[in-house]
C-alpha positions in Angstrom: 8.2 20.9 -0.3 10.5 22.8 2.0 9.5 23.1 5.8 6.5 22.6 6.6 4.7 25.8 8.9 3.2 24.1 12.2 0.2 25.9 12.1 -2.8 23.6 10.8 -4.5 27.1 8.6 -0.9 27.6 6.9 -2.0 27.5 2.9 0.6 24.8 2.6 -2.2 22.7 4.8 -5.0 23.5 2.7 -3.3 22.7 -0.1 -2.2 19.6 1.1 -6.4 19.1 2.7 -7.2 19.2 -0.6 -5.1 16.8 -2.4 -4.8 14.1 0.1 -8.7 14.1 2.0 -6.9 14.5 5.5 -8.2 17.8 7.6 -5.8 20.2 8.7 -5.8 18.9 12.3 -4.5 15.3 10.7 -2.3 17.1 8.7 -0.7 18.3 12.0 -0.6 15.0 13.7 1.0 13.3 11.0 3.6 16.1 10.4 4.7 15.9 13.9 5.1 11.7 13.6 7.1 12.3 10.2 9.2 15.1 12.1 9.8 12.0 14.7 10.6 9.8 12.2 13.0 11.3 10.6 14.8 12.9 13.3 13.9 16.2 12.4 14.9 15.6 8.8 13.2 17.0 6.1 13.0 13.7 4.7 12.8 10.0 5.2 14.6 7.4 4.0 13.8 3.2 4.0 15.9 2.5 8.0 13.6 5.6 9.4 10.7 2.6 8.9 12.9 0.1 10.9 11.7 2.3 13.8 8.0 1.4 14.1 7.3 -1.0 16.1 4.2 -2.1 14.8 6.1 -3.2 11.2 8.7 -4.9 13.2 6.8 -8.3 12.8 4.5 -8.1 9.8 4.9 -10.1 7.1 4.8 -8.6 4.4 6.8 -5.5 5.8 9.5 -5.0 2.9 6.5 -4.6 0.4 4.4 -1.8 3.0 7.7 0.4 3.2 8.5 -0.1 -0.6 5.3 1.2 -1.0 6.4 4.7 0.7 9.4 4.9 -1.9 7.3 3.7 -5.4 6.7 6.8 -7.7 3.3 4.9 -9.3 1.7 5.8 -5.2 2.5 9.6 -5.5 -0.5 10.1 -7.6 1.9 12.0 -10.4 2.1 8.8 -12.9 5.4 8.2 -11.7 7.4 5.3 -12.5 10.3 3.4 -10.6 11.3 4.2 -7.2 13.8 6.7 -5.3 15.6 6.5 -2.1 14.1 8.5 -0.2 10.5 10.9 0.1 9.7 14.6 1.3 6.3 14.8 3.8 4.3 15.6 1.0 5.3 12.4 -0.5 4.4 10.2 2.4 1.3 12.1 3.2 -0.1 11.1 -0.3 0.9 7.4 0.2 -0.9 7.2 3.8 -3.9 8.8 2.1 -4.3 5.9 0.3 -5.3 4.0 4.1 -7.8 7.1 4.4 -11.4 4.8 4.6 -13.6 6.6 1.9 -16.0 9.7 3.3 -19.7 8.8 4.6 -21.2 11.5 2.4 -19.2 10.1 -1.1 -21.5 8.9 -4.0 -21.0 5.6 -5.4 -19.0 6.7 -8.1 -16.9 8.3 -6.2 -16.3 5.2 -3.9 -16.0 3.3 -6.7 -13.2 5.4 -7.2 -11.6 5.5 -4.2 -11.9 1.0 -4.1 -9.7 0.9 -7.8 -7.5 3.0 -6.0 -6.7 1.4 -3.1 -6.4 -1.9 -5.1 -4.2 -0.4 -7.6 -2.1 0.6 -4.5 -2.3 -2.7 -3.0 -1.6 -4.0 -7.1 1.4 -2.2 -7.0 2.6 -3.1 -3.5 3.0 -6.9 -5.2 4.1 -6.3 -8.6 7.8 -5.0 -7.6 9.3 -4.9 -11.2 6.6 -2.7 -12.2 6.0 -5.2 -15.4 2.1 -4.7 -14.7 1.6 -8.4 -13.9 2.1 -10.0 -10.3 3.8 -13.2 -11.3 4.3 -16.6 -9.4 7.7 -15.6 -8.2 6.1 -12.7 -6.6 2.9 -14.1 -5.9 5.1 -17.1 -4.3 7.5 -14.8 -2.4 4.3 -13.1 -0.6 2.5 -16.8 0.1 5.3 -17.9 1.5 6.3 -14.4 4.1 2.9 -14.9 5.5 3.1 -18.8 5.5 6.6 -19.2 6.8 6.5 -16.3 9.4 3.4 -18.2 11.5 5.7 -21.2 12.2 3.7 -23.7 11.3 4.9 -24.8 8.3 8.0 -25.0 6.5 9.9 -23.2 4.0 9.5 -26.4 1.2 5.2 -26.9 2.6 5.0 -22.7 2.6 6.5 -22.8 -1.4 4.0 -26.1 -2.5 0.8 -24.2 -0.9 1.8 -20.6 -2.8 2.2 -22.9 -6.2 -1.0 -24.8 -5.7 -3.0 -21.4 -4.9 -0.9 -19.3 -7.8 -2.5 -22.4 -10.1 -6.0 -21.6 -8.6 -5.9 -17.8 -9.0 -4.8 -18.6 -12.4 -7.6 -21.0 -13.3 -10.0 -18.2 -11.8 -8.5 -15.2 -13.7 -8.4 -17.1 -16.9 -10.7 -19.7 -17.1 -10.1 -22.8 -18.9 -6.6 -23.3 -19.6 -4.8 -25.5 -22.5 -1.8 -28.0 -21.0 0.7 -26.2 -23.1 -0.4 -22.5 -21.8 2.2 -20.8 -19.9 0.4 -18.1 -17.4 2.2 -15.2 -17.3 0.8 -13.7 -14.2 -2.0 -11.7 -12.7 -3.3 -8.6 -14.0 -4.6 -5.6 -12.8 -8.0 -6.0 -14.5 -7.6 -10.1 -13.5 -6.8 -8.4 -9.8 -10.0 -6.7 -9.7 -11.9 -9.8 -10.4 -10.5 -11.6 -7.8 -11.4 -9.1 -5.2 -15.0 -8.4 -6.8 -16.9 -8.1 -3.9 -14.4 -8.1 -0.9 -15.3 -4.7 0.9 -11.5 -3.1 1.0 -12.3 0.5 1.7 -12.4 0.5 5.2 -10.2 -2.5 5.9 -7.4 -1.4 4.2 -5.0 0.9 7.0 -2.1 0.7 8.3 -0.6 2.0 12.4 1.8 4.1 12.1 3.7 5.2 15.4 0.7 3.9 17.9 -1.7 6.0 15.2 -3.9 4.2 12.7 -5.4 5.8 10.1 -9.6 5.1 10.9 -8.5 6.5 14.0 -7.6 10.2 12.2 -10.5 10.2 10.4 -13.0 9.9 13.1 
């Protein structure tokens, strides 16, 4: 998409409206944050992220910007990931923070929850083999254990393995000595997370702005 016209009625809005759920107006405000962003750029690349404050400490940072630059979130059935993403691009991926519409039916929020857990699926499963496995189930444990300071790098990596075995024995069942467990699943993924209420808990701040906030 070239240059985006600054006036929220421009086609290029509507069009964008319709494929992302955001109103015009939102539209606006997060064209103008982009624009920041990137300088003035007509794209962003990984470093523009270094620049928001609110990502600076969260642990599991690398795998929220990743998330901006992995072709499966662009709603296109894209694979692998590129270096760096047009606004139409990031709009889609921040649409996936969008909590679902008061008026939807339940299918359709049924919809919008596999979504947002296939996003957050993806976020997790960086080779894009379609399993999270214990090396990447480990590495994430271990960011948010590691980062509070409590615990060590050795304690953090024995808690990730002994809660990797539990989401295991969950996901599968029963269990022979000799089976090796490859990894989680999406369809093991949505078990695990049957009945945790992710649509309107899932956002993200972006430049002082969270996402509830621009759908009020």
């Amino acid at each position: 998409m070239g240059a985006l016209q600054s006036l929220p009625g421009h086609q290029e809005y509507i069009d964008l409206a319709e494929r992302t759920g955001f109103s015009c107006e939102q539209i606006g405000v997060l064209h103008k944050r982009f624009k920041q962003l990137s300088h003035n750029e007509e794209t962003l690349q990984r470093d523009h992220f270094n620049e928001i404050p609110d990502l600076a400490c969260n642990p599991i940072r690398s795998q929220i910007i990743g998330a901006f630059f992995d072709r499966r979130n662009f709603r296109q059935n894209g694979e692998g990931t590129i270096e760096e993403i047009n606004f139409e691009e990031f709009l889609v991926v921040m649409s996936h923070f969008r909590p679902p519409s008061l008026n939807m039916t339940e299918e359709q929020r049924e919809s919008v929850r596999r979504e947002k857990l296939r996003f957050l699926f993806n976020m997790h499963d960086t080779n894009n083999d379609g399993t999270i496995t214990l090396e990447e189930y480990r590495h994430v444990v271990e960011e948010l254990l590691s980062r509070s300071g409590a615990l060590g790098k050795d304690t953090a990596k024995s808690i990730a393995d002994a809660a990797m075995l539990e989401v295991a024995g969950i996901s599968m069942g029963h269990m022979e000595p000799d089976e090796f467990y490859e990894g989680i699943t999406f369809e093991h993924f949505l078990k695990l997370l049957n009945g945790f209420e992710i649509e309107s808990k899932m956002n993200i701040r972006f430049l002082n702005m969270d996402t509830p906030s621009l759908c009020k």
